[in-house]
N, C-alpha and C positions, 0 to 999 in steps of 0.2 A: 861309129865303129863298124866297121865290116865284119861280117859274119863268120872270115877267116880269120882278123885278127883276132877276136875272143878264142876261138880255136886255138888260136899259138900260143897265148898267152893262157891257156887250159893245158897244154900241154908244158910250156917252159916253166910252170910255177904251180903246176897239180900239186905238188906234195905237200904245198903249206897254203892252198891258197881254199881249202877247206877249212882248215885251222880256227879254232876261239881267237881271238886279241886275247893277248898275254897281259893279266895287272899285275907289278908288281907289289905285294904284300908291304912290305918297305916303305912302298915310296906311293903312297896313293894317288889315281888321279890328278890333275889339277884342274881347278872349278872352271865352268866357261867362261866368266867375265876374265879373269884373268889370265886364259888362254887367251882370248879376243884381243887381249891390251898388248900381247907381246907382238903380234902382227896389224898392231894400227900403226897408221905412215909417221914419219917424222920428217923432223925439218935438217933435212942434211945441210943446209946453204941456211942458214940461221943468220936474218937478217935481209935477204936477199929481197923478199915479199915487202918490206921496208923500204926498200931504195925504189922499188916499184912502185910503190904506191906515193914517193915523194914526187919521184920524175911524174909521174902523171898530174899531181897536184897544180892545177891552172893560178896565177896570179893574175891580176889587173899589171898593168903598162903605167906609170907616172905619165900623168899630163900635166904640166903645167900650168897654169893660169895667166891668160896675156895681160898685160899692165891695167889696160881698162877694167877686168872680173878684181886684180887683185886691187885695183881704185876703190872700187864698191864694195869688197868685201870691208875694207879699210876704212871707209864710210862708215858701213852698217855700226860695225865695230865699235866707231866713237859714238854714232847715236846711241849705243846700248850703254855706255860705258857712260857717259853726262845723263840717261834718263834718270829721273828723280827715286823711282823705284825699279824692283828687278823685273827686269823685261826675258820673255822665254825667248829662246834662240835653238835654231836648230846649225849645226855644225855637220860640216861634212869635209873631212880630209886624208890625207894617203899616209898611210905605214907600210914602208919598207919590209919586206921580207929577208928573215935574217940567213934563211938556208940557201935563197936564190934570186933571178932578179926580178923584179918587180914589186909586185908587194898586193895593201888589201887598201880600197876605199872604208874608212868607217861613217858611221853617222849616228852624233849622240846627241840628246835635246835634254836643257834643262836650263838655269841660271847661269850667267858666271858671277862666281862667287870668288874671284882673283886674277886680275892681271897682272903681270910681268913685264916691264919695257925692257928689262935687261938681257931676260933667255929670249925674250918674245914668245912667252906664252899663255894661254887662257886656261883655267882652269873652272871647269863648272861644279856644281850641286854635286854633281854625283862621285867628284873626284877624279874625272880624265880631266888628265893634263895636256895641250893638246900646243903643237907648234905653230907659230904663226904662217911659216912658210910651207906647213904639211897641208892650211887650211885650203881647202877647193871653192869653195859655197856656203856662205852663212846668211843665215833667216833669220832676222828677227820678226817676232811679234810687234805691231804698235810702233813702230820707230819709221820713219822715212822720210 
C-alpha cells in the first residue's frame, strides 16, 4: 500500500474506522473452528476427482498365448492333475477390466483342489477360480 492510499482511505472512512468492533449482546461470536469450517473448499463438481483418477488408472493389454505356450500349459496341466499327490503350482492369468479395456495379470500359487472340463476351469486351495483360456503361465513343482 502506498503512503497515499492509507491517506484516502483515513480520510474516506475517518469516522468509523477508529471505531470498537461492535458484538452483538444477542448473538455472540462464533468460535474459530467453526468460522474456519464455513470457508473450507468444497467439492462443487462431486465426483469429478473420480473420473480422474479412473482415466488415469493404467491396465495391462491381453496377450494371448500362441498354440505352442498354450500346448505346455496344457501339458503341465495334466502332469499336475494324474500326479499321485497335490503338487504346488504357480498360476498366472489375465482378468478383464470391468470399467475399461484391458484388464490385470494375476498370479496365485497353491494346490488345485478342482477341475472343471465343462467351464474349463481350475480351482486352487485358496479358492480362485481361475479360467482355463484367462491362463498365461503355469508352474508346476515336481512335474515335467
Amino acid at each position: 500500500m502506498k503512503p497515499q492510499d492509507v491517506s484516502d482511505a483515513r480520510q474516506r472512512y475517518g469516522d468509523i474506522i477508529d471505531r470498537e468492533h461492535y458484538v452483538d449482546p444477542n448473538h455472540p461470536p462464533m468460535a474459530r473452528l467453526n468460522r474456519a469450517a464455513q470457508f473450507s473448499p468444497f467439492a462443487a463438481l462431486t465426483g469429478y476427482e473420480d473420473l480422474i483418477d479412473e482415466a488415469a488408472r493404467e491396465t495391462d493389454a491381453w496377450a494371448e498365448p500362441d498354440d505352442s505356450a498354450k500346448e505346455e500349459i496344457d501339458r503341465r496341466l495334466n502332469a499336475v492333475l494324474s500326479a499321485k499327490s497335490p503338487v504346488p503350482v504357480t498360476v498366472t492369468w489375465f482378468v478383464p477390466d470391468g470399467r475399461k479395456s484391458g484388464g490385470a495379470y494375476l498370479t496365485a500359487t497353491g494346490t488345485v483342489r478342482k477341475y472343471s472340463g465343462t467351464d474349463r476351469t481350475i480351482t486352487l486351495d485358496s479358492g480362485a477360480a481361475i479360467p482355463l483360456e484367462a491362463v498365461t503361465d503355469l508352474q508346476a513343482d515336481g512335474t515335467e
